[in-house]
MIDO-276332 format. One line per 5 residues: number of its first residue (from 1); their letters; for each residue z, y, x of C-alpha. Coordinates in nm, 3 decimals, padded with zeros to 5 digits, m for minus. Layout:
<rs>
NUM) A) Z/Y/X; ...
</rs>
This chain:
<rs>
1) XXXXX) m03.276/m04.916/m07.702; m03.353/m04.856/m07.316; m02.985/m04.908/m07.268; m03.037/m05.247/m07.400; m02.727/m05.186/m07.634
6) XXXXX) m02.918/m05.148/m07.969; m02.860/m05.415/m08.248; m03.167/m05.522/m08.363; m03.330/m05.538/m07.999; m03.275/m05.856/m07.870
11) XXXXX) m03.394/m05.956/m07.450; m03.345/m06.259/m07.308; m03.240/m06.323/m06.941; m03.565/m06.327/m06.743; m03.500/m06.703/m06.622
16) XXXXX) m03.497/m07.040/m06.725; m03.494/m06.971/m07.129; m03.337/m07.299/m07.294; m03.341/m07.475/m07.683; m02.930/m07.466/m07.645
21) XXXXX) m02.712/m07.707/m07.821; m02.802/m07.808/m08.159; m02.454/m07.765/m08.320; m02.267/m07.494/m08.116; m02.558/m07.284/m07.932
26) XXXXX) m02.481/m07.103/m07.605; m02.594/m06.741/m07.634; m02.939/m06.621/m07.526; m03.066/m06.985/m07.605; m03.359/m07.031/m07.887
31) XXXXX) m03.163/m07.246/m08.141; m02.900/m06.932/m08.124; m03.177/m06.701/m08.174; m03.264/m06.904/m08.511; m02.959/m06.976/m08.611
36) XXXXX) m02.761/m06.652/m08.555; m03.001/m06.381/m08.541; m03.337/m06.458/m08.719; m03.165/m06.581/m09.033; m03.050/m06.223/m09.081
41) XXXXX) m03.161/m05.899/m09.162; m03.187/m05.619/m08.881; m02.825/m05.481/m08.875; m02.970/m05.091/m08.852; m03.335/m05.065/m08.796
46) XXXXX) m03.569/m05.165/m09.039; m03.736/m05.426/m08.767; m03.570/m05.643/m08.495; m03.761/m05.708/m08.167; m03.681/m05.980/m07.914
51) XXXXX) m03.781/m05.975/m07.580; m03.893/m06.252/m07.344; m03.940/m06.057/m07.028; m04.051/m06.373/m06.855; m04.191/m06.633/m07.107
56) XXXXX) m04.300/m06.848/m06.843; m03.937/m06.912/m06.806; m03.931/m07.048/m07.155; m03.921/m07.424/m07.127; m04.092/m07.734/m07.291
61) XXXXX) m03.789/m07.772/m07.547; m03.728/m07.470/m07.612; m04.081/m07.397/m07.663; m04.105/m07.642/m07.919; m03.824/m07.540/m08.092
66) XXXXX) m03.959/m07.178/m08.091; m04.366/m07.278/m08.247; m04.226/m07.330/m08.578; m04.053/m06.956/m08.575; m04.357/m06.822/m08.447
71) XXXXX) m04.599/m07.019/m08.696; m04.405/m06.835/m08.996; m04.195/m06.535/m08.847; m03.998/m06.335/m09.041; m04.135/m06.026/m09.171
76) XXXXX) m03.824/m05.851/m09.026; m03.865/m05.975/m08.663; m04.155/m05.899/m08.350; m04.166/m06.112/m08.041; m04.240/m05.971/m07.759
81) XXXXX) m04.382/m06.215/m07.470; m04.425/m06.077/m07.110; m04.564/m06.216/m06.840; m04.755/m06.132/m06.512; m05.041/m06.382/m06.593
86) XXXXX) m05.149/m06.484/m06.875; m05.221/m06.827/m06.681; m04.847/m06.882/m06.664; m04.814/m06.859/m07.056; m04.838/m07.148/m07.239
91) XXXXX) m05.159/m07.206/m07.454; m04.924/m07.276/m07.781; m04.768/m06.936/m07.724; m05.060/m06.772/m07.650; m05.273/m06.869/m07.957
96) XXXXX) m05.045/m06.737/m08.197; m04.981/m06.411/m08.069; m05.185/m06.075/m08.000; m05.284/m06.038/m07.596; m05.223/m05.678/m07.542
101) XXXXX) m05.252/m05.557/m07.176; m04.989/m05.316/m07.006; m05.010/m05.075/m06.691; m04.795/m04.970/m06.490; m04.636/m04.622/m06.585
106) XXXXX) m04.754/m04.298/m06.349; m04.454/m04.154/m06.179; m04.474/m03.853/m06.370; m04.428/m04.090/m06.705; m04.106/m04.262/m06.502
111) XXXXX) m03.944/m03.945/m06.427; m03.923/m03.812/m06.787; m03.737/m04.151/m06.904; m03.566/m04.245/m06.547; m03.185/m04.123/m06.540
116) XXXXX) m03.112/m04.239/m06.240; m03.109/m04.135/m05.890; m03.378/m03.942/m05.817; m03.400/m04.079/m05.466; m03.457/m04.421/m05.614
121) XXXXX) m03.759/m04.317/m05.868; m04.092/m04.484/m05.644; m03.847/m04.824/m05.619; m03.981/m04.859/m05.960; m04.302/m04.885/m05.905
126) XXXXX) m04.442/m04.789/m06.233; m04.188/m05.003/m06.415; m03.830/m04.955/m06.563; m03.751/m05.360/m06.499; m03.544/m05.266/m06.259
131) XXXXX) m03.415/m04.937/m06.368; m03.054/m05.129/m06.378; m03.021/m05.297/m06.095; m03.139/m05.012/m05.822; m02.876/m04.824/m05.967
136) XXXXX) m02.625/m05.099/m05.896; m02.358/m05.182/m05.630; m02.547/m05.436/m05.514; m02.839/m05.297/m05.489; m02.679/m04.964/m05.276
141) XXXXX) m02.536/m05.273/m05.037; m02.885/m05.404/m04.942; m03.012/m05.068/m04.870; m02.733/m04.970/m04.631; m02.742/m05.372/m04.525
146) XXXXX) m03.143/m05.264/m04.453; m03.111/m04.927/m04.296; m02.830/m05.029/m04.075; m03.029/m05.276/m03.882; m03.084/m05.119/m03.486
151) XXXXX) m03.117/m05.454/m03.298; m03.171/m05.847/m03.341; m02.813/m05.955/m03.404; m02.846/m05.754/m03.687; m03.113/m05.945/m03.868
156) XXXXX) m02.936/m06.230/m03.764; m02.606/m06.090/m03.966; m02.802/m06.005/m04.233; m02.983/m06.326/m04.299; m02.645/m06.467/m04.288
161) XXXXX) m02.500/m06.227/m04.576; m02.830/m06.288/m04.797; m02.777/m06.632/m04.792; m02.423/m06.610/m04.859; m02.539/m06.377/m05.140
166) XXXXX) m02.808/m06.612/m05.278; m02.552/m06.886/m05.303; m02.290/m06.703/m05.516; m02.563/m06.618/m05.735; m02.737/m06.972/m05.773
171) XXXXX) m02.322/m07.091/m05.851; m02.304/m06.803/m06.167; m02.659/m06.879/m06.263; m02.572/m07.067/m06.560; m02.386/m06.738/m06.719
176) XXXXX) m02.632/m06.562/m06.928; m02.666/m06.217/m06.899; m02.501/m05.984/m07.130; m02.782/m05.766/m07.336; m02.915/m05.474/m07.156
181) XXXXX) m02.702/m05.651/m06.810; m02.898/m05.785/m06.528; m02.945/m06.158/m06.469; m02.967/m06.222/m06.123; m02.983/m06.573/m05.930
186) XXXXX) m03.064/m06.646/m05.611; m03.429/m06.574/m05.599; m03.353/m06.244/m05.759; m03.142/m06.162/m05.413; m03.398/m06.212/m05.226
191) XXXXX) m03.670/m05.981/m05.475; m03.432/m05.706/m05.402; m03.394/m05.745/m05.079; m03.740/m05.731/m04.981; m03.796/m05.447/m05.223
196) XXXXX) m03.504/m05.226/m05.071; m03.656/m05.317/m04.717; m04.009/m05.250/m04.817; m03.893/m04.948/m04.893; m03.680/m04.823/m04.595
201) XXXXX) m03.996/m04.929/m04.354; m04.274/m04.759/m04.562; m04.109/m04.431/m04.433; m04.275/m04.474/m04.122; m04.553/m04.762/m04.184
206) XXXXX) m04.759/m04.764/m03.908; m04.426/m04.822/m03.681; m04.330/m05.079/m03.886; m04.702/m05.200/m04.005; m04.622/m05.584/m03.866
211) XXXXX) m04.239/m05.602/m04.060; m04.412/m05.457/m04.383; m04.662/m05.738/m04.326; m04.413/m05.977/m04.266; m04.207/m05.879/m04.590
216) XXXXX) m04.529/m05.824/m04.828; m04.627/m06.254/m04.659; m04.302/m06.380/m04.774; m04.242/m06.158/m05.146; m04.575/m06.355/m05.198
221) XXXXX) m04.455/m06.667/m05.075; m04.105/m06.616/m05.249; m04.259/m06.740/m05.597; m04.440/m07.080/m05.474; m04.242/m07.343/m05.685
226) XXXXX) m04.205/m07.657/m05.408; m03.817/m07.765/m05.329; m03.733/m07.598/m05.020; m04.010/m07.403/m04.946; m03.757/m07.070/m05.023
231) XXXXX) m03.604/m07.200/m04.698; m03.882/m07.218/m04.529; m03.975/m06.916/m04.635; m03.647/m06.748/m04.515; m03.673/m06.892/m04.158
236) XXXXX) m04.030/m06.773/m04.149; m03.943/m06.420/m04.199; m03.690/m06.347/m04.036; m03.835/m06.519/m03.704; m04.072/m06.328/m03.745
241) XXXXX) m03.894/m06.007/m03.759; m03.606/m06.086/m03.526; m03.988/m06.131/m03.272; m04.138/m05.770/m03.421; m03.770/m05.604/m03.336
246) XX) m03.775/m05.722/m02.966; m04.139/m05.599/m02.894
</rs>
């Protein structure tokens, strides 16, 4: 199951969760949960679970389409509903479920389940979400991309690849995930990003205390929903960085 490959454990894309088309559903979509998964049995354990890692993500149609499921679930099935707030959950949700609060995982927890690099174990930060993607391609490029960076033109030529990066991802959005994959968009770039770099200047923090300030400003700033505020954001940081590298 924490290879995302089993069965009868189903996770949906952490983004933008939709009710799908009533006739021919796209996968990962709530009337293809009904219709193709719920109506069944679990194929080998004696209890599916599906798995909203974001269900903030889950919208108004969708949402709807899901209350009746929930109201009467089958006996077969859990939900599973995360989310960082329980603010951003939506009251209808949230009454008919059972609030039970998570921490984050010691390191000593993380290293007896991580298989991955061990190098890469406190990018977790008490959490396997990302156990995939650290261990990714793309994730080793950003890291190099970050630790590479000796002057102000190369900030500049990184900014430029990120955005490059962010707009490849925003065109593929629309493909769903496979199960136990990654589903990364354009916002997700920029998550990792800051994470990798977070990470390369905590080695020597109180060098690098005003660029750790800058980052931790705009990973805060990164999920404030107003059209082109990402932008904004963008520009902010890495004036403000490209400033920190020349002093």
């Amino acid at each position: 199951m924490l290879k995302g490959d089993h069965p009868d454990y189903i996770r949906f894309p952490s983004d933008r969760v939709k009710i799908g088309d009533r006739k021919k559903p796209e996968d990962f979509t709530i009337r293809w949960l009904i219709s193709s998964r719920l109506s069944y049995r679990p194929h080998e354990a004696d209890t599916r679970f599906v798995l909203f890692p974001d269900a903030s993500a889950i919208q108004d149609e969708a949402e709807t389409a899901l209350l009746k499921t929930l109201e009467e679930p089958p006996a077969h099935t859990r939900f599973i509903f995360l989310v960082s707030d329980l603010q951003l959950l939506k009251p209808t949700i949230l009454s008919r479920g059972v609030i039970i609060p998570f921490q984050l995982l010691s390191r000593d927890s993380i290293s007896e389940i991580y298989a991955g690099d061990p190098s890469t174990l406190d990018l977790l930060g008490g959490s396997l979400e990302n156990q995939g993607i650290i261990n990714s391609a793309l994730f080793n490029d950003l890291r190099n991309r970050v630790k590479g960076i000796q002057s102000r033109l190369d900030l500049i030529e990184l900014e430029k690849w990120l955005n490059e990066q962010e707009k490849v991802a925003d065109k593929a959005a629309d493909k769903v995930a496979e199960p136990g994959g990654e589903f990364v968009d354009g916002k997700r770039i920029w998550e990792l990003a800051t994470l990798a770099w977070i990470h390369e200047l905590a080695q020597s923090p109180e060098a690098n205390r005003s660029k750790l300030d800058a980052l931790f400003a705009f990973k805060e700033r990164l999920h404030t929903d107003m059209p082109g505020y990402q932008s904004y954001s963008v520009s902010l940081l890495f004036a403000t960085l490209i400033q920190a590298e020349g002093a």
